[in-house]
Each structure stands twice: as C-alpha cells, then as structure tokens.
N, C-alpha and C positions, 0 to 999 in steps of 0.2 A: 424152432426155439420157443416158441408160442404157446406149442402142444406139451413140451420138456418140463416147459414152468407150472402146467396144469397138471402133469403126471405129478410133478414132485410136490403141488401143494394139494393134491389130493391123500398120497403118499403120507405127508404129515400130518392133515387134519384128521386119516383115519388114526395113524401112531398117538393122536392127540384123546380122540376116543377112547384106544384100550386103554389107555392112563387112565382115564375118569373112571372107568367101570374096576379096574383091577384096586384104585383107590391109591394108587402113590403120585396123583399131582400132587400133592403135600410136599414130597420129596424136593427141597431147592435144587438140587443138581438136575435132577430128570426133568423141574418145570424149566432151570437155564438153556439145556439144550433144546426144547419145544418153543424156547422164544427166538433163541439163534438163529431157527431154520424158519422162524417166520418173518426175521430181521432181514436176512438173505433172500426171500424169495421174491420182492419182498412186497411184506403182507403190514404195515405198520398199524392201523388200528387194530390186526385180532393179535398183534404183539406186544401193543400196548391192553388190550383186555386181559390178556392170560398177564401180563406184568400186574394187574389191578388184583386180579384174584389169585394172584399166589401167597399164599397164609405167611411165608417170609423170604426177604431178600437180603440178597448179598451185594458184595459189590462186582461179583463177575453180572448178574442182575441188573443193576444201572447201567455198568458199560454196556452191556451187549445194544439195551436199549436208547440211549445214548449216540451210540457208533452208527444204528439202524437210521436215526433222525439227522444225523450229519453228514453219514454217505449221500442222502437223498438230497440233500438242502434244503432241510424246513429247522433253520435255525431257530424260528420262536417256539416250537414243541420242545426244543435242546436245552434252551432255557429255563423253559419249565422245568423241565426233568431232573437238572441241576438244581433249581430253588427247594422244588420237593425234596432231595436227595440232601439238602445241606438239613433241611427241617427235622427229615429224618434222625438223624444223626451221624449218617455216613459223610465222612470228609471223604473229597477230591484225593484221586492217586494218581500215580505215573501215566496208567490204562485212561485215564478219563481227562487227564489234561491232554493227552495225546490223541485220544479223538475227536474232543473240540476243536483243537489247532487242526485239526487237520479238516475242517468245516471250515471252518474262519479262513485259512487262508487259500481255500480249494473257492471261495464266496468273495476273496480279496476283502474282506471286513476287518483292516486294519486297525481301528478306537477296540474295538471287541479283541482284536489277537493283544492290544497293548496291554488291556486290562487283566487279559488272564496271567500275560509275563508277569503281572504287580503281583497276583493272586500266588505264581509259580513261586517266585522271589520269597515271599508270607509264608508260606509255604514249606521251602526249603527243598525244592524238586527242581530246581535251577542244576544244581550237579548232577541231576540223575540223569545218566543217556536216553534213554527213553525220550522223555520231556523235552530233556535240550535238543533232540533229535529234530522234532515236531514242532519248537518255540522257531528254532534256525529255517525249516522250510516254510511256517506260517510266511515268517520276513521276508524268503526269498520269492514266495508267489504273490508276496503284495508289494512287489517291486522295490523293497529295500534291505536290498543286499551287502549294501555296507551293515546293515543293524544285524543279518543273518550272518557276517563274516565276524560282528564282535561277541556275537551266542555263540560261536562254532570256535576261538580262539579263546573262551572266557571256559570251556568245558575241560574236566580233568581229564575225562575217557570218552572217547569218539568210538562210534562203530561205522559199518560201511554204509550205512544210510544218513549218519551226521555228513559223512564228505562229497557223498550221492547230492543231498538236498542243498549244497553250498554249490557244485560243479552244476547241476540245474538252473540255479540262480545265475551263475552268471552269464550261463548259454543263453536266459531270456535277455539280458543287456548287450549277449554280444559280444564280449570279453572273451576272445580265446586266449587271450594272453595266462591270464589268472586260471581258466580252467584248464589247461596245459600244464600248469607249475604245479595245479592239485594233483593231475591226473599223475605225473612224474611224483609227486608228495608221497600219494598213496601206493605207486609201484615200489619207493623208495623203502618205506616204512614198513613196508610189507601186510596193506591192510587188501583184505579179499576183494575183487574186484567181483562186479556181476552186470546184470542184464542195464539195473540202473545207472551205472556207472558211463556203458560202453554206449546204451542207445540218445541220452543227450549228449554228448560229448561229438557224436558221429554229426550231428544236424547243424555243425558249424563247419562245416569241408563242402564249400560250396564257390570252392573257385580254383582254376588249374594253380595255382600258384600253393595250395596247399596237398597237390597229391602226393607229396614226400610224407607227406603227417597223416595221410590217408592209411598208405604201405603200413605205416609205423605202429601204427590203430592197431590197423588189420592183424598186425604178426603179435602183438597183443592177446587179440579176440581170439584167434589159432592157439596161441600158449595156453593160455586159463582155460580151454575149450567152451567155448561160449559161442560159436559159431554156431552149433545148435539147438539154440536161444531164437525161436521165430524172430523176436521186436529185434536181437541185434544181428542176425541175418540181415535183415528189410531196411534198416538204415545204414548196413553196409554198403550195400547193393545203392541207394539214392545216394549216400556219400562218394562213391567211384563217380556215379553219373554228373553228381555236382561238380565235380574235379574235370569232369570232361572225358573221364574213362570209360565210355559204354561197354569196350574190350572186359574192363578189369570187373566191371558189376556184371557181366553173363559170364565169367567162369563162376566169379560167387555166388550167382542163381544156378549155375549146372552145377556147381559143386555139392551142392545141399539139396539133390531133392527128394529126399525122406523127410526134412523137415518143412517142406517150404507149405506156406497155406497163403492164399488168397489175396493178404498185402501185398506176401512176396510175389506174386504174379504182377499184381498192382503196379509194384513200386518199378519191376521192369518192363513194363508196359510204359509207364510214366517216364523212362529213361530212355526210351526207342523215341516217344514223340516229341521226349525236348531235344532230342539230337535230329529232329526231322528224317528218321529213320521210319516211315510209316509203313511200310511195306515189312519191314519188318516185326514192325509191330500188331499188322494183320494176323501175320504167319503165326505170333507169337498168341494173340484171344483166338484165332484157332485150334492150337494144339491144347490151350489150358483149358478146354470144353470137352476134346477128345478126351482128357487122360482126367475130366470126372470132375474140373470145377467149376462149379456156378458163379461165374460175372458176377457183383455184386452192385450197386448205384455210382460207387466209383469206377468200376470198367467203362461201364457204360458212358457216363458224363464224358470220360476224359477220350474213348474212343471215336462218342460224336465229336467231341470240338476240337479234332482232328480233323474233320473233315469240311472242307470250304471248296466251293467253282466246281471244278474239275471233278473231285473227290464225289459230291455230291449223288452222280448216278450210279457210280461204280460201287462205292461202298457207304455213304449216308444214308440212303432208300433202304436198303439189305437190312443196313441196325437200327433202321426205325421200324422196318419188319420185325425185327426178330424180339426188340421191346415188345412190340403188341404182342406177338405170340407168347414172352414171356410174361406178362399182365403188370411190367412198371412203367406203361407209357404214360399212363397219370400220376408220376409221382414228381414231384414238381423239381427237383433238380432235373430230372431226363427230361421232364415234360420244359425248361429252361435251355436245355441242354442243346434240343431239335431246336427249340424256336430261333437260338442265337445262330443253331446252323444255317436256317435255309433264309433267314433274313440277314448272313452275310454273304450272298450268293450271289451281286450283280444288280439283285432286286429279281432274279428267272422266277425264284422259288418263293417271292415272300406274301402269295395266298396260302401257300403251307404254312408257314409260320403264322400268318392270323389267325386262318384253321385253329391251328393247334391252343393258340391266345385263347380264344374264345370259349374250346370246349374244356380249358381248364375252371375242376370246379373251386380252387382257392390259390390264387399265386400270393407270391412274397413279391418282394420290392422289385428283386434281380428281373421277377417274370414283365413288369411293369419297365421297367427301366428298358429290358430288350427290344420292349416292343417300340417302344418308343423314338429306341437310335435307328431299330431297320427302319422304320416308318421314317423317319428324318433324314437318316443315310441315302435311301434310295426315291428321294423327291417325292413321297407322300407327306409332304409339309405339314399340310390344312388339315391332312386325318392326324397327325403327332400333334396339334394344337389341340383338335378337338379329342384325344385321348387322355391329353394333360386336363382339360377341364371336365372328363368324368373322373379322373384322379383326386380333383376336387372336391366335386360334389360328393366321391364316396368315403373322404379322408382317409386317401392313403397314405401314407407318410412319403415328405417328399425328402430328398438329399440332394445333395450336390450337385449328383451325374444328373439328376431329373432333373434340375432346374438348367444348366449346363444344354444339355440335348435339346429342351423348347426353346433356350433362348437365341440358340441355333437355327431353327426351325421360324423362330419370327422372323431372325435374316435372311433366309430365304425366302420369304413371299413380304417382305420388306412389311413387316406388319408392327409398325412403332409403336402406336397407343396399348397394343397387346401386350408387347414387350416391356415398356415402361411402366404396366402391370403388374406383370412378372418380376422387373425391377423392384419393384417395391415389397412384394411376397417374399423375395429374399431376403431383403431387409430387413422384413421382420421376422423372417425365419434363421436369421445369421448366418445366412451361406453367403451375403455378399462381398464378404473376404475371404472367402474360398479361389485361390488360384486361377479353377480353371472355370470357374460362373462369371467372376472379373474376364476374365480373355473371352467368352462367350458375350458379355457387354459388350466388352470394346467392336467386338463383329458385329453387333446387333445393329449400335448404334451408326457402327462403317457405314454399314450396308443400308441404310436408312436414308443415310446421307446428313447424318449429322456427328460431323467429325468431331466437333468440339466436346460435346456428350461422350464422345469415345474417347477421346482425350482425357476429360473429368475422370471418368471411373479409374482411368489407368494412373491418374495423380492420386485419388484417394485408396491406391491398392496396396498391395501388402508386396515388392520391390524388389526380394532378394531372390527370384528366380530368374528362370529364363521366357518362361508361358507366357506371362504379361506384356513383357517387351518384344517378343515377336508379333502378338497379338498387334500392336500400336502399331509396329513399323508393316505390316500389313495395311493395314488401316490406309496409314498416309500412302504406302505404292500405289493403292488400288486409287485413290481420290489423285494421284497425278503430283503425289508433292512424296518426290524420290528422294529431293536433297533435304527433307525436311526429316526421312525415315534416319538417311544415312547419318544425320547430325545426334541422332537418335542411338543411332548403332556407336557410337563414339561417346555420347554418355552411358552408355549399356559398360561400353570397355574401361571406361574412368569409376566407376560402380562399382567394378570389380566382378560384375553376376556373370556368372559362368554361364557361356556359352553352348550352344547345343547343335545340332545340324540342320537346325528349322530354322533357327537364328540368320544359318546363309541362304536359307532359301530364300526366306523376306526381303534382305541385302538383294539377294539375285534379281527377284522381282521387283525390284525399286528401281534397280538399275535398266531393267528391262523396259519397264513402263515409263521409264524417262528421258530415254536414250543414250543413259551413259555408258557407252560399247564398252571403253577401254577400260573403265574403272571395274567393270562386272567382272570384264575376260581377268582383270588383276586379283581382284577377290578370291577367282577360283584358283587361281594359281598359289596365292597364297594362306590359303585354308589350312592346310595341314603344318608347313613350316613356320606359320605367323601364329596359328590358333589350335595346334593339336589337333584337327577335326579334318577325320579325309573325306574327300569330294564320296558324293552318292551320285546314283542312278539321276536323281531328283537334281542335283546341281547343274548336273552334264545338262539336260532337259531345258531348265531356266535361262544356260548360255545361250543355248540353241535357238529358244524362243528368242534373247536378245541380240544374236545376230540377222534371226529373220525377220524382225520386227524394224530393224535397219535396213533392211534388204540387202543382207551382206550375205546371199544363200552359199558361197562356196564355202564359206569359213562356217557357216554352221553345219556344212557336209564334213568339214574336215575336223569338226572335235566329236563327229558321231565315230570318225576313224581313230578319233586318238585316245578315244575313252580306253579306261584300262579292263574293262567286263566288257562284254557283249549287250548290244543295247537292248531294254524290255519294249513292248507295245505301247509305254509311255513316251517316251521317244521318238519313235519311229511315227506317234502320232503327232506329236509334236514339229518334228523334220517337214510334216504331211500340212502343216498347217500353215509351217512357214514358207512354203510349195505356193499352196492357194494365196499365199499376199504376196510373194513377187514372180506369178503366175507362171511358173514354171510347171510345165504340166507334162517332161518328159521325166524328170526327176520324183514330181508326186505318182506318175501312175506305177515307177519302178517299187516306191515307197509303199505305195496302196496295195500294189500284188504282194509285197512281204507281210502286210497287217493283213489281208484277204484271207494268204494260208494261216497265218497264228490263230487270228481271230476273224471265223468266216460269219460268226453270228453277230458280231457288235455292229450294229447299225452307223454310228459315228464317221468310219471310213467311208462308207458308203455314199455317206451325206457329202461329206467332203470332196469327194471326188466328184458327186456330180453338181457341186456348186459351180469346183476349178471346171468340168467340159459345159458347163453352160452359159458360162464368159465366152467361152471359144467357141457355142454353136457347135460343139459334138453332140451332135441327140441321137445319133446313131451309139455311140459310147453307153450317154445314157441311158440305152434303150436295155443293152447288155447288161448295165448296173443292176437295173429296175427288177429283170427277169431272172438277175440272177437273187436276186432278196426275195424275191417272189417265191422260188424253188426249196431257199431256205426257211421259210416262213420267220422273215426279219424283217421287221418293222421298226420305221421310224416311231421313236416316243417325240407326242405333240409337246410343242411348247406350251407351256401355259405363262398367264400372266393372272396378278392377285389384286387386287385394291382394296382397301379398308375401309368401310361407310360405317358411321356409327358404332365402334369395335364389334364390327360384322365384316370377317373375310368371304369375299365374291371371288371366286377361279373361274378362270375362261380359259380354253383353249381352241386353236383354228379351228374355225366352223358348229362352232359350241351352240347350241339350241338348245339346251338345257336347265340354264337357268329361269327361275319362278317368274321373273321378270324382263323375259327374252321379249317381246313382242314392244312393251313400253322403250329397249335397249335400242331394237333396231329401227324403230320410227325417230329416235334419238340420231341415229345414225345418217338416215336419209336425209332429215333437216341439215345435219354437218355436212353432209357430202355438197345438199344443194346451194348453201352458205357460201362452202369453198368455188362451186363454179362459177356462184356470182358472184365472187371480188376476184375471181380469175378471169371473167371476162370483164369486169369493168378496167384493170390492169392492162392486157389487151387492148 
C-alpha cells in the first residue's frame, strides 16, 4: 500500500512538471485536477501550495481543498479556507456545506454542525438534497437523531443517502424498531437501495430472536443483487452468526467466493470462535492462506484470544511462531494479544507474557492493564503493586480496570495503608464510583479486616446494580456474619436490583460459612423458579462445600449425582476437600484418582491427598504421591505470607533467606522461640 501511494505521488508530481514546462498550470481545470490528486493521496500542504499559486479559482478549487482538510480532520485549516473563500468573494454552495458537515459530524463538533444549519437556513440550501443530505447525517453522528429525523421530514426531495444517514442514526441508538419502518418506507416508495442501506441495518441482528428479519434482509440483498457488495456480504455473514446461524453465514461465505476479501475471511473466522467452533476455525486460517490470503492484525488478534490452557501448546506457540516469521509480533495489538494469552494460562506460561511485556518498545493502556491482571490473577500480587507504581512514576494513564486490578492485588497481600492510597488516587481521579473500583474497595477493605470501611464504600456507591451488593454480601460470609449478608440479600430483593448468578453464589457462601444447611439447600432449589436464574457448576460446588463443611458427606455425594451436567475439576475438588474434613479417605482417594487423570499437573490434589493420608500415617501412600509429582515435574507453589512496615511490602515464603534483613529476622526468631519455652516451663 505503501509503495502504491509512492508510485502514485510520484506519478503526479512528474504530470505536475510537464504542466509547468508546457505552461498550462494557468489553466483552472488542469491546475483543479493536479490539486484533487494531491487532496487524495493525500499530500495537503503541496495541495494547499499549488492552491496558493494558481493565478484563479473556482469553486470546484475551494471544495476540492476543503474536502482534502475535512476528510483528514484538521478542522482549523477548514476554517480558514472558508474565511478566505468568503473574503474572496466566493459564497458557500451545496458542494461545500456538504463537506464541512461531513467533518463536523465525522469530529461529533456539534455548536460548529449548529452554526453552519443557521448559515444553511441564510442561505437558502436547507431544501437542496445535497445539504440536507449532509445537515441530517451531521445530526445523526452527533447523537441527535431526533434533530436528524426533523431535517430528513422538513426535506421536499430525499435521495438514498437522505434515508441511508437517518437508518445509520438510529442503528447507533439502537432503535430497530424505526429503522425497520424506514427500511420498509424505502422498499415501499420504491427508493434504490445499496451497500449503505443493507450494511447498517445488518449490525442490529444480534440475537436468535431476530433471525426471521435476518432471512428477510437476506432475500432483500439477493433481489437488488447486492450480495456482491464486499461491506454487505461481511455483515451478512456476522448477522447469521449473531442470530446464532453459523449454518446460514458459511453457505453465504461459500456462496460468494469471487467476491469475498479478507473481512469476509474475518468476519467467518469471528463466527467459528464465538460459537466455540475452534477447530473449525483452524481449518478455516488455513485454507484462507492456501488459496492466497494474508491474515491481517485482526486474524491474528482474534485467532490468539482463542487460545487459553489446553490450546496453548497445540496451536498458541505455532501463531506466535508464525507472527515472528511474519514480522507483527511487535505490533501492539498481537504483541497485546500473546500477552493476554499466556497470562491466562494457569500462571504455566506467564514468563512468556512478561517476556513479551518487556520487550515491547511502546504499549497502550490495554498492554499495561494485561499485565497487571496476569500478575494479580496468578498470585504475583507484590510484582502487580510494584508495576502499578512504575505506572506512576511514568504517567500512564490510569482507568478503571487499573485501579480495579491493584485494588485487588492489595487484598491479597492484605496491604491496607497501600490500598487506602489507592483509595484516595481514585478519588481524585473519579473512578471511585465506577461500579467495579467500589466492589474492589469493598474486598480491599474485607480482606483487611476491616468490614466497616467495606461497608462505608458500599453506602457511599452508586446502588442500582448487582456488583456492589455481591461484593458486601461476600464481605460479611467471609468475616462469619451469614445472617447479616442474607438480611442483605433481602434488601438487594426490596431494591428491586436485579439479580445475577454471583448474587447466589455469595447467598451460597453465607450459608455455607455459617451453617445454615437447610436454608442454602432451599436457595438452590429455588433459584430458577423464585429468581429466573438456573443453578451453575459454581452453585452445585457452594452446596457441596455446605454440606461438607457440616459433615453431612453423603448428601454432598448425592447433589454431585443430582447435578443436571457432568461435574468440572471445580467440584470434584471441592467433594475432595470436603473428604479431607470428615476424613473420609476411601471416598477422597476415588475423588483424587478422577482429578489425578483430568488434571495430572495441578499440584492442589496432590496436596490434599497427602494432607488427608498424613492424618492416617499412610507414608507409604505418600511416598507414591511424592514420586509420582516428581516424574511429572509438579511442584507445590510455596505459601507466602506479606506484612506492611512503613508502606513497604516484605513477602516471605517457607524457608525464605532472602530477604535484606534475614539475619536481624531470625535472631528475632530465636529470642521468640526462647520466650515461649520459658513461660512454657514456668507453666509446667
């Protein structure tokens, strides 16, 4: 593309030469097309030079130059050129109000689109289609679509771009209602339909409930032949998928492939991975390379973040291969793309993803923010703290999810003075009524152990969701005050705030941590016929905990049998845990052999099994556990433990030597140990 734009302004600047030498740049028309092609290419200062030194101008002359400064968005050159252009003595026409609006409202500069409708009006170019064309879409892409629906009823003649920029407008609101009635308006009246018509219109069929209007579309686009149409091929094709028809959007990708380019690959690649079709969607960026097309940054983005756990060796490594080999592996969406992969991967992979962090030479926000949830997500806490304070120091702009993610990250190494830091950073950065920074408090504060603080934020929050009040009734399950969450969950229902599935988890866990068997077992029962909402994986799980955690082991054997899916490794760890507390250890080791073959690498069972045979003096058992982690190269992750001295986080974990002031720690130690034996024998 690169080379194309260098032929072609090479191309003109020589056609610019033999002009000068032949002697007809004088000529207005021959200098208008020498500016056009420098408007397009685009070249705006030698377009605005050769505009300076043309001996006279027209008004094809202003527009072209004009159109050049407003495609690009440098509205204050536009200005200019209009002030000069009025000095001149050239008045404003159809052409030149219709390419500023179309700057104005492509920039949402709505005081500026007002002023030129006053100018239109003075004018007397309010009637003319053109204008009114261009006045109606200003309004529609500065979000006021009612003022573009009284331009587009106040017009004596509409063309198919007046009913194009009205039908746009209300797909950005949302409105299919209205843009249905036009789309029918305009079938009615018999106004031509085309590419603008079919391709917004298609980006509102994003649920099965509309694939009768999908069909309807479709047989539409077939009639007028506009199937042919790249843009409304490719939002064909993603309107089936939105509908839920992956069937009906790959006959419309086979059906077209003379026309199809590169979206269309896209856009059915994008229809394979939201139907969790990945295998198919392998098959599919392989054949679209055989038969000659180059991936472009959206293949690639969207074929990595397909891949997580599993996926990882088989085909994430292959496409981070084949980036390098194709030279975008620094471009920061792909270089965004790997990172979010391999740091959602368990934590196996996520020295590849700091790799990759590191040797990018300029990320955006998304690159910073990734890094920050793997690092948080997968227990590197104290490095997500300390990456948030070089985020500082080198003013990167912080949002939401960034404040969200560390304040997360103080919860887990229980780092309060840091967080009530960060509390305050919000503050003044106005993200502390942001939904999910509030429910990030409220854990902050939980997990600190100071409920009332967590309580505070969730009184001074913003109430009409469901985020915040799961957040709280979390809060209270975890600190052992169940009936104070559930009193909770019952002003949640008096509230009116709708409800979500995390809602019953909270409920679950309150119940769990507090003993109330019957009333949890009642909650799941009636989730769906009480509150619309059917039980999950994750509910089933919470019961389970709640009857183990009673030592009612047969009843939480028998809702792993009553669950309506097959249980995940959630579960089965769960059944495994409620094993180890009413030491049943013929029931955890059957449970342990099921997690052993799913998941032979995760160290958790491992652990857990040889807590349950070391109660019981199986070391023979253990010995077998040991050797067989050994073979797998599975290792236990150490516990660590944090403390905060002078807003300075210290991490320790078993057998840690490593800290700067190890030696001073453990002579600390010996005094404590000799302390305790002497009031243990004067006890004695």
């Amino acid at each position: 593309m690169i080379q194309l734009r260098r032929a072609a302004l090479y191309a003109l600047q020589s056609n610019h030469c033999n002009i000068i030498k032949s002697g007809t740049i004088g000529d207005t028309y021959t200098a208008n097309i020498l500016l056009t092609g420098y408007v397009k290419n685009p070249q705006l200062q030698l377009a605005h030079k050769l505009f300076d030194e043309m001996p006279q101008r027209d008004a094809v002359s202003w527009n072209s130059l004009i159109s050049g400064y407003v495609n690009h968005g440098v509205l204050e050159s536009t200005w200019a050129v209009l002030t000069r252009m009025k000095h001149c003595g050239f008045w404003f026409d159809e052409y030149t109000f219709g390419s500023i609006l179309k700057g104005v409202g492509s920039n949402e500069c709505l005081f500026a689109g007002q002023q030129l409708h006053a100018c239109i009006v003075k004018t007397g170019y309010e009637q003319n289609v053109y204008s009114g064309s261009a006045l109606l879409d200003m309004y529609a892409k500065c979000g006021r679509v009612n003022d573009a629906r009284k331009c587009f009823d106040c017009m004596p003649e509409r063309n198919t771009v007046s009913w194009n920029a009205l039908i746009s407008g209300y797909v950005e609101t949302g409105d299919r209602f209205s843009c249905f009635s036009l789309f029918k308006s305009m079938h009615r009246e018999g106004v031509r339909l085309d590419d603008g018509t079919f391709s917004p219109l298609l980006t509102l069929f994003d649920s099965p409930d509309l694939y009768k209007q999908t069909v309807q579309v479709h047989c539409a686009i077939i009639k007028h032949g506009m199937l042919s149409d790249c843009s409304v091929l490719n939002a064909t094709i993603s309107a089936y998928s939105g509908c839920g028809s992956v069937e009906d959007a790959k006959k419309v990708f086979d059906s077209a492939s003379d026309e199809r380019d590169i979206v269309s690959w896209n856009a059915m690649l994008a229809a394979y991975l939201e139907h969790d079709k990945r295998v198919l969607a392998f098959n599919l960026f392989s054949m679209m390379q055989i038969l000659g097309f180059e991936p472009d940054i959206y293949t690639y983005t969207s074929m990595i973040s397909s891949c997580f756990e599993e996926e990882i060796t088989n085909q994430g490594q292959p496409l981070h291969a084949l980036v390098i080999k194709r030279g975008v592996e620094r471009l920061i969406p792909v270089s965004n793309s790997l990172m979010a992969m391999y740091s959602g991967s368990n934590g196996v992979y996520m020295d590849n993803a700091i790799r990759i962090f590191n040797e990018m030479e300029v990320k955006d926000h998304v690159s910073w923010n990734s890094m920050l949830t793997g690092l948080s997500q997968h227990g590197f806490s104290e490095n997500a703290l300390k990456l948030f304070q070089i985020m500082q120091s080198g003013n990167v702009g912080m949002d939401y999810y960034a404040f969200s993610t560390v304040l997360r990250s103080c919860a887990d190494v229980a780092a309060l003075q840091l967080g009530q830091q960060i509390h305050a950073l919000a503050l003044r950065s106005g993200y502390e009524s942001n939904e999910f920074v509030t429910s990030n408090l409220i854990v902050m504060y939980s997990k600190c152990g100071t409920i009332e603080d967590a309580r505070r934020s969730f009184e001074t929050s913003y109430k009409q969701n469901a985020v915040t009040w799961n957040s709280m009734m979390f809060a209270y399950a975890q600190h052992g005050q169940g009936h104070v969450a559930l009193d909770l969950f019952s002003q949640m229902k008096i509230s009116k705030v709708k409800m979500d599935h995390i809602t019953f988890v909270a409920v679950l866990t309150a119940c769990s941590h507090n003993g109330l068997v019957e009333k949890g077992y009642a909650f799941l029962k009636t989730m769906e016929s009480g509150y619309g909402i059917s039980p999950r994986m994750e509910h089933y799980a919470c019961v389970i905990d709640l009857y183990g955690r009673a030592g009612r082991l047969k009843e939480a054997e028998n809702i792993v049998k009553e669950m309506p899916f097959q249980p995940d490794a959630m579960v089965w760890k769960t059944l495994l845990g409620a094993c180890r507390l009413c030491g049943d250890v013929v029931l955890a080791t059957r449970v342990g052999k099921l997690l052993l073959e799913s998941q032979p690498y995760d160290h958790c069972t491992y652990v857990l099994l040889c807590e349950l045979y070391g109660h019981l003096k199986w070391w023979d058992e253990i010995a077998v556990l040991k050797r067989t982690m050994k073979e797998k190269g599975v290792k236990k992750m150490p516990g660590w433990s944090w403390i905060e001295v002078g807003n300075q986080m210290h991490a320790f974990h078993a057998a840690s030597r490593s800290h700067t002031r190890n030696e001073d720690i453990r002579q600390m130690l010996r005094t404590l140990t000799n302390d305790i034996a002497y009031l243990d024998n004067i006890y004695e």
